[in-house]
Every structure is written in C-alpha cells, then in structure tokens.
C-alpha positions in Angstrom: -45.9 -257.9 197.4 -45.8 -254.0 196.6 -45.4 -253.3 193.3 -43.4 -250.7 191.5 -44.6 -247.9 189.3 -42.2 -247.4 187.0 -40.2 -244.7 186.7 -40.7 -241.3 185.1 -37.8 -238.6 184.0 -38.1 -235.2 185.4 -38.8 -232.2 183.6 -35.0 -231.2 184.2 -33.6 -234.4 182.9 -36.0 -234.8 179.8 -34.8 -230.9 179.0 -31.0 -232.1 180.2 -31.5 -234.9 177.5 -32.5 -233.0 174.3 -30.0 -230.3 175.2 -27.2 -233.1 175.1 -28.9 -234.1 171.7 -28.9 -231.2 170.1 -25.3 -230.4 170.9 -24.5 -233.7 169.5 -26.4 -233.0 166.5 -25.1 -229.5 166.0 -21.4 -230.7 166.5 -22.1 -233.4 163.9 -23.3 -231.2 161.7 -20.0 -228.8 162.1 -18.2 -231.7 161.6 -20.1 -232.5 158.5 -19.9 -229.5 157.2 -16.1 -229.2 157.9 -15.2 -232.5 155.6 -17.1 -231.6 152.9 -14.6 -230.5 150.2 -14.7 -227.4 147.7 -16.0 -228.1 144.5 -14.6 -229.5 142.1 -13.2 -231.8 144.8 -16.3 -234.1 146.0 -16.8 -236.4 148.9 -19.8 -239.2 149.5 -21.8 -240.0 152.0 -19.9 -243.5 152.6 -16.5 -241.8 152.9 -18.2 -239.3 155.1 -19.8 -241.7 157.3 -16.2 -244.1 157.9 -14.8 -240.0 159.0 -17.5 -238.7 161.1 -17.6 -242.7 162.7 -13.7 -242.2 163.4 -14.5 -238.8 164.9 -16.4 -241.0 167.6 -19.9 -240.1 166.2 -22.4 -243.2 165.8 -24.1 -242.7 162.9 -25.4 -244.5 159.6 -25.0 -244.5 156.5 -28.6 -243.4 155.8 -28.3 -241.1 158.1 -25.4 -239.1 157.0 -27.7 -239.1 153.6 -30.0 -237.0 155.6 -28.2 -234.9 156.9 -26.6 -233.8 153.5 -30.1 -233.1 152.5 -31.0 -231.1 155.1 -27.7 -229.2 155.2 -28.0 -228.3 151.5 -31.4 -226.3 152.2 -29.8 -223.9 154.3 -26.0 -224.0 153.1 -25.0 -224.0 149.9 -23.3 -227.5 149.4 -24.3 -229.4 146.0 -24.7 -233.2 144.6 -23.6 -234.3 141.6 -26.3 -236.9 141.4 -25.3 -237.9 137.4 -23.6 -241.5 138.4 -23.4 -243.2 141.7 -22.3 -243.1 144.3 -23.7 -239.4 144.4 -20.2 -236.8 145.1 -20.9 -233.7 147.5 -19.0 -230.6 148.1 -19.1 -227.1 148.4 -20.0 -224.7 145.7 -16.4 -223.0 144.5 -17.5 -219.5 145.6 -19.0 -220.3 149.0 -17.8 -217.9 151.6 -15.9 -219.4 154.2 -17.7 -220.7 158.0 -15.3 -219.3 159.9 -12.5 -217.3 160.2 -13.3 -214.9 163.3 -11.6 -211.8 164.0 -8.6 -212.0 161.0 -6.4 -209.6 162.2 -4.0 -207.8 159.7 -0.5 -210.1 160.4 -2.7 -213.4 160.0 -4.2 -211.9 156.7 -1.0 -211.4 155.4 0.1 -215.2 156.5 -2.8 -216.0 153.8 -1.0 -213.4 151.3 2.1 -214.4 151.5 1.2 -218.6 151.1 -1.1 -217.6 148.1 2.0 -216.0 146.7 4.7 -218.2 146.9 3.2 -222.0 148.3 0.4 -222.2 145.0 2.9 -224.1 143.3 3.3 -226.9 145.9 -0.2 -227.1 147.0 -2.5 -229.8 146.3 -5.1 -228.7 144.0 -7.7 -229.5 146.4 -5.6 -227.7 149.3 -5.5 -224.7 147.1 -9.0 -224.6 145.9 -10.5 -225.1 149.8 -8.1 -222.0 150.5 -9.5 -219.4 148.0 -12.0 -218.0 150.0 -9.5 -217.3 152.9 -7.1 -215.8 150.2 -9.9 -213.7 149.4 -11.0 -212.5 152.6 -7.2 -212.0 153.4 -6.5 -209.7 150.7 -9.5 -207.7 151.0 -8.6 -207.5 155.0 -5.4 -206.2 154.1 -7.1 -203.6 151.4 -9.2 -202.2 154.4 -6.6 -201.7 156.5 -3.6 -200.7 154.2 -2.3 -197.2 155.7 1.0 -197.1 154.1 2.1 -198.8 157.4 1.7 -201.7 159.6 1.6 -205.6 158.3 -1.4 -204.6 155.5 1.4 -202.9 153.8 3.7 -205.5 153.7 2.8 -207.2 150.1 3.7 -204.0 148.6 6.9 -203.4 150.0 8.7 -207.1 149.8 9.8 -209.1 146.5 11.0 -212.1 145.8 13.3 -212.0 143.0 15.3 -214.5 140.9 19.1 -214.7 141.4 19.0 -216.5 137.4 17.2 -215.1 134.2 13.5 -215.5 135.4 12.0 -217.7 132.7 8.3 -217.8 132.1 6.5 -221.4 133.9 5.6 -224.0 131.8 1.5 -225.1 131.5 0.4 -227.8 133.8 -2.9 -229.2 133.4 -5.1 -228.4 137.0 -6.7 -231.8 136.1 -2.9 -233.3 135.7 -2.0 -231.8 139.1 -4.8 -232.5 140.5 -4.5 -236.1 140.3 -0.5 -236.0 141.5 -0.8 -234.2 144.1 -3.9 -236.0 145.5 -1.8 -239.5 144.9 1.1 -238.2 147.1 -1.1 -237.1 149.9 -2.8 -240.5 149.9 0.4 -242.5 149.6 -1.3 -243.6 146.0 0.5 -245.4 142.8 -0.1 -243.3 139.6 -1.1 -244.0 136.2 0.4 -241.7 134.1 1.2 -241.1 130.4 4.6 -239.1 130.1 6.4 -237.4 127.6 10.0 -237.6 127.6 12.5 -235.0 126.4 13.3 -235.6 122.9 10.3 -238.2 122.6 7.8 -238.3 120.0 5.2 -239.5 121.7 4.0 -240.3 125.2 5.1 -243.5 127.2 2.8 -245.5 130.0 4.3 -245.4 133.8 3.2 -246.8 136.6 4.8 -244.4 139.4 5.5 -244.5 143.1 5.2 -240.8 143.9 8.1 -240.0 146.5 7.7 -236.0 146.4 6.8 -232.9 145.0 9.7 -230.2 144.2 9.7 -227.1 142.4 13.4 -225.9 140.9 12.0 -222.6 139.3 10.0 -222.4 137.1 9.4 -226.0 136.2 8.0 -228.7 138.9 9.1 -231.6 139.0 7.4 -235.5 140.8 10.5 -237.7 142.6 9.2 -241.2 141.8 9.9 -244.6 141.3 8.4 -246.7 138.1 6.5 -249.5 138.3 9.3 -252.0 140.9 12.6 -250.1 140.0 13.9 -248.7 143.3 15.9 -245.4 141.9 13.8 -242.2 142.3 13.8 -240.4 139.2 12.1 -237.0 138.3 9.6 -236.3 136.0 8.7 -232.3 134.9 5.3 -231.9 135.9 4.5 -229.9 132.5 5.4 -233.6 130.5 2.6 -235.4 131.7 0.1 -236.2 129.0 -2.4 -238.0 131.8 -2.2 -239.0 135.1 -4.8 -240.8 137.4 -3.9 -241.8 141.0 -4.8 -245.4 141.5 -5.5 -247.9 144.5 -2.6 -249.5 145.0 -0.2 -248.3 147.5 2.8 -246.8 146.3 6.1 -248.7 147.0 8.1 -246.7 149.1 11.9 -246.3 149.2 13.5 -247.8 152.5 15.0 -244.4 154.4 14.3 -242.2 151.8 14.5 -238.6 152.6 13.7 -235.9 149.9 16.3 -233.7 151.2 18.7 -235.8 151.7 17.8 -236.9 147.9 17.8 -232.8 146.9 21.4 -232.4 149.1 22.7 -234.9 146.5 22.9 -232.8 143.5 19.8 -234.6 141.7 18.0 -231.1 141.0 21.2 -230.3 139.5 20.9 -233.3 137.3 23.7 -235.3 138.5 27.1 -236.5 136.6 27.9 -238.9 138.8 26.7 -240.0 142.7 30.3 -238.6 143.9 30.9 -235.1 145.2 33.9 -233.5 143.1 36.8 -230.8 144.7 36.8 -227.8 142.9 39.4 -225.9 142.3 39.0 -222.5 140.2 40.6 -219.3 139.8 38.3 -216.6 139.8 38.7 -212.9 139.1 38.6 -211.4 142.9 36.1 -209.1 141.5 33.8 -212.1 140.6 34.3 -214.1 143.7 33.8 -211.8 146.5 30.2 -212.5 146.4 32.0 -215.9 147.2 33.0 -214.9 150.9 29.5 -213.9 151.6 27.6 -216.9 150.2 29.8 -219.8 149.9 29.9 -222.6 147.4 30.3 -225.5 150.0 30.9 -225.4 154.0 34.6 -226.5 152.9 35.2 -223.7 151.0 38.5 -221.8 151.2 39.7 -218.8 149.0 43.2 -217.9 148.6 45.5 -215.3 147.7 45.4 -212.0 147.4 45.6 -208.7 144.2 43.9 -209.5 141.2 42.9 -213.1 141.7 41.8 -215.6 144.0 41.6 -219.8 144.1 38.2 -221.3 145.2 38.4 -224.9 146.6 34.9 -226.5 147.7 33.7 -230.1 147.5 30.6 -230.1 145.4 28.1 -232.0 143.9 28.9 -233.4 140.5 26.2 -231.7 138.4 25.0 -229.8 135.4 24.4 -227.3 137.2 27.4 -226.5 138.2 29.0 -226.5 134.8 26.1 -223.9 133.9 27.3 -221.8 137.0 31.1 -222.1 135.8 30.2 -220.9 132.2 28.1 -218.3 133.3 31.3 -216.8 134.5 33.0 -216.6 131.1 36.6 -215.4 131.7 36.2 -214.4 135.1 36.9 -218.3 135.6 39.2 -220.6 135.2 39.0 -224.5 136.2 42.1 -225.8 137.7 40.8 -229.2 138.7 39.2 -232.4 138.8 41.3 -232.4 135.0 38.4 -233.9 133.3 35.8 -231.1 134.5 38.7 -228.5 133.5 38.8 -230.0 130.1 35.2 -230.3 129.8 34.9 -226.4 130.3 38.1 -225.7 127.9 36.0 -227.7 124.7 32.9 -225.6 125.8 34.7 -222.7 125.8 36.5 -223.2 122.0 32.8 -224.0 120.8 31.6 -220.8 121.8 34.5 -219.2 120.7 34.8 -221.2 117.4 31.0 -219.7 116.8 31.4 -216.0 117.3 34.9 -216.0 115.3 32.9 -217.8 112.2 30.2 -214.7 112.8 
C-alpha cells in the first residue's frame, strides 16, 4: 500500500486565501461602519450583528464587539457604556466617509432638501445628513460665481400664498420618538394636549403618517383600537415614546387619498359640497388660472362672474370665502350661504359698535 502525504497549499493559493480574507474583513468593516448611526441616535452590537448577518456576513456576536473596538481607535465612533446593553454611534460632528467628487447640481440637491424636507425628516434621517448639508453648502460657497447651479439658493424662494405665521416649538426629543415609530411601523405612547384642555391626556396611537400644513405638523393616527385616523399637532405633545407593539393599520388606507378628502382642511362633513359664488371679476381671474376644483366653471361676463366647483366641505374653505370680504358672495349650498351672512353681520356688528 502507498501512502499519501498529505496535501500542502501553494504559495499562490495561501496568498489567494488571505487576500479573500481581508476583502471580507474590509467590506465588513464598511458595512459596519455604514450602520452605525449619528449620535445621538445609537445602535448595539446585537442589532448590528442580526444586520450585518442579513447582509450575508457570518459573524458573532463577540465578534461584532471586536470589531467596534478596533474601529473606534482609528475612527471616531463612541460607546455609551453607562447601562447595558452598551449604544454605539458616531460622534455628531464626524465628517462624512464618503461623498466623492460632489459636483455643484448634486450640492445643491443637499441645499435644497435641507431647506424645505427638515420638517418631514426623521430626527435621525436629519441628524446622519448634517455633515453632507455641510459639505454641500460649503461646495456651493467655493464655487458660487454669480452663475451656474452654486448660485441657485440665492436666486429662488419659496414664499407663502397666506400670512406666513411663525412655527410652533416641537421638542427634537418629541419628534424624535414619532418619527422613529412611523419608520418602524411602531405603536406610541404619548401624552397629548388637546385644544382647549387643561391638561394632558394618555394615548396609545397607531401612527398612519406625517404631514405638515404650514407652519404646524401634524401625526394621522389612530388611538388605541378606534379605526378613524385623526390628527394630532405635533407642537401638543407633552411626551411620546414609540413602543413594541405593532401599530394597527387601517385596511386601504392611503394618506393622500385621506389629505384629497378635506381632513387638513378640518372637515364639516365627509361629503363634497357645490359651490356656487359670485365673485367680483377682478377677484376671480386668479380663478381661470388656478382653479378651485377640476369641475370648475365661471360664467358671465362685465363686472361679475359665478364660480361653481364641487369642494370639500371644510373650514378651510369658509376661511378662503371670508378672506374675500365683499368681493364674494355665496349663492349656494343655502346653509353654507347663511353661515357666511351671520359671519359677516358679526364682523360688521363689531366695527359699527367701534
């Protein structure tokens, strides 16, 4: 019988071998790096293992532990080590890994969301963006000629069609924790305070959505099994802490479908209404440009016109009406026209006893 000797790697496939190892290693480490959060978001190293093993990585636990360690020395991530489990994440001001090459129209993609999508970003979203907001604006500074997309910022506005008002406070801490219960689909433990209410009531809330009417924010959810979504001004919340459960969702819900309604217009009633107004033509020529409803018509000719549009039954629209003064004059549904009429003596009944 001959027997074997066994069998001995090459040089070439022991160095094949640790090349495929560190490539693993430095990818995992990417990856690592790339689901730690910005302070004051933090992450641990269970939640990070169960991500990088659904990323197809095998890995440990202990490992991942490791790895955090040895990451921190040369980046700076940081623990907060004062309860268990132990959170990681970024340090606020860290510089951003990558963004290669930002070239002037992408910088002002980061200038423009800063501006106008804060309100409806996640606090965590936002806070993981700052650094890219920052290197956007100072890309734009360096190459702001007075022409090209690096001067766009200064030469568009977006301005208010109503009296701007200033925002309301929201907590960060208070947003925070709404926002991060709709992203995770999260019920919500919140104290509210209601208009008119002395003090704050407990909810348990099914988030639905997130919608801001200018200036105030506002959550769409449910409370505790009730199934109509109702809205709550993000500015009344007291406290608010998402919690395990699940929210309960609405069967077929759609937010715009729930927005196309009239409920940011604080709804009268769930029926649509036909309008019928006689407007100064001066006032409603604005009319023929931007309509009231796709079934809008306008008739007649000199002086004045008659607007007829099915809308949404809302307060709103009542404010819009008013705001109008004389210019206006409701013809129909007869219960909206008499609604305006006793507005309209109570304002005058005030500046004739002036």
């Amino acid at each position: 019988m001959t027997s074997r000797r066994p069998t001995t790697k090459s040089a070439k496939e022991k160095a094949a071998t640790s090349e495929r190892v560190l490539r693993d290693t430095l990818l995992r480490h990417w990856t690592m790096l790339r689901l730690v959060p910005r302070h004051p978001v933090r992450t641990t190293s269970s939640v990070l293992t169960k991500a990088l093993l659904a990323e197809g990585f095998n890995i440990s636990k202990r490992s991942v532990e490791r790895d955090l360690d040895l990451l921190s020395v040369d980046f700076p991530l940081i623990c907060d080590d004062r309860s268990k489990p132990y959170g990681w994440s970024w340090k606020a001001d860290a510089k951003p890994l990558h963004l290669p090459g930002l070239q002037a129209h992408e910088a002002l993609v980061f200038k423009l969301a800063e501006a106008h999508l804060s309100s409806l970003m996640p606090s965590a979203l936002h806070a993981s963006l700052k650094p890219y907001f920052r290197l956007a604006e100072q890309r734009l500074k360096d190459a702001d000629t007075g022409r090209g997309p690096a001067s766009w910022p200064s030469k568009v506005r977006v301005v208010s069609s109503t009296q701007p008002l200033l925002p309301p406070k929201v907590s960060e801490e208070i947003f925070r924790a709404i926002t991060q219960a709709l992203l995770d689909g999260k019920q919500l433990s919140a104290r509210y305070l209601a208009r008119g209410a002395e003090k704050p009531t407990e909810y348990r809330l099914n988030p639905l959505g997130l919608v801001h009417r200018s200036p105030v924010s506002y959550l769409v959810a449910t409370a505790w099994n009730y199934k109509d979504p109702l809205m709550y001004a993000l500015h009344r919340f007291a406290s608010a802490k998402p919690l395990e459960q699940h929210a309960r969702p609405i069967p077929g819900f759609e937010l715009d479908e729930y927005i196309g309604s009239g409920a940011l217009g604080f709804r009268y009633s769930d029926d649509p209404i036909e309008l019928v107004a006689r407007f100064h033509a001066a006032a409603a020529e604005h009319l023929r440009e931007t309509p009231l409803a796709k079934d809008q018509t306008l008739m007649g000719e000199g002086d004045f016109v008659t607007l007829t549009a099915t809308v949404a039954d809302t307060a709103q629209l009542r404010w819009w009406l008013l705001g109008f003064a004389d210019y206006v004059e409701v013809v129909a549904p007869p219960a909206l026209r008499k609604e305006i009429a006793n507005a309209a003596e109570r304002m005058a009944a005030k500046y004739r006893a002036a």
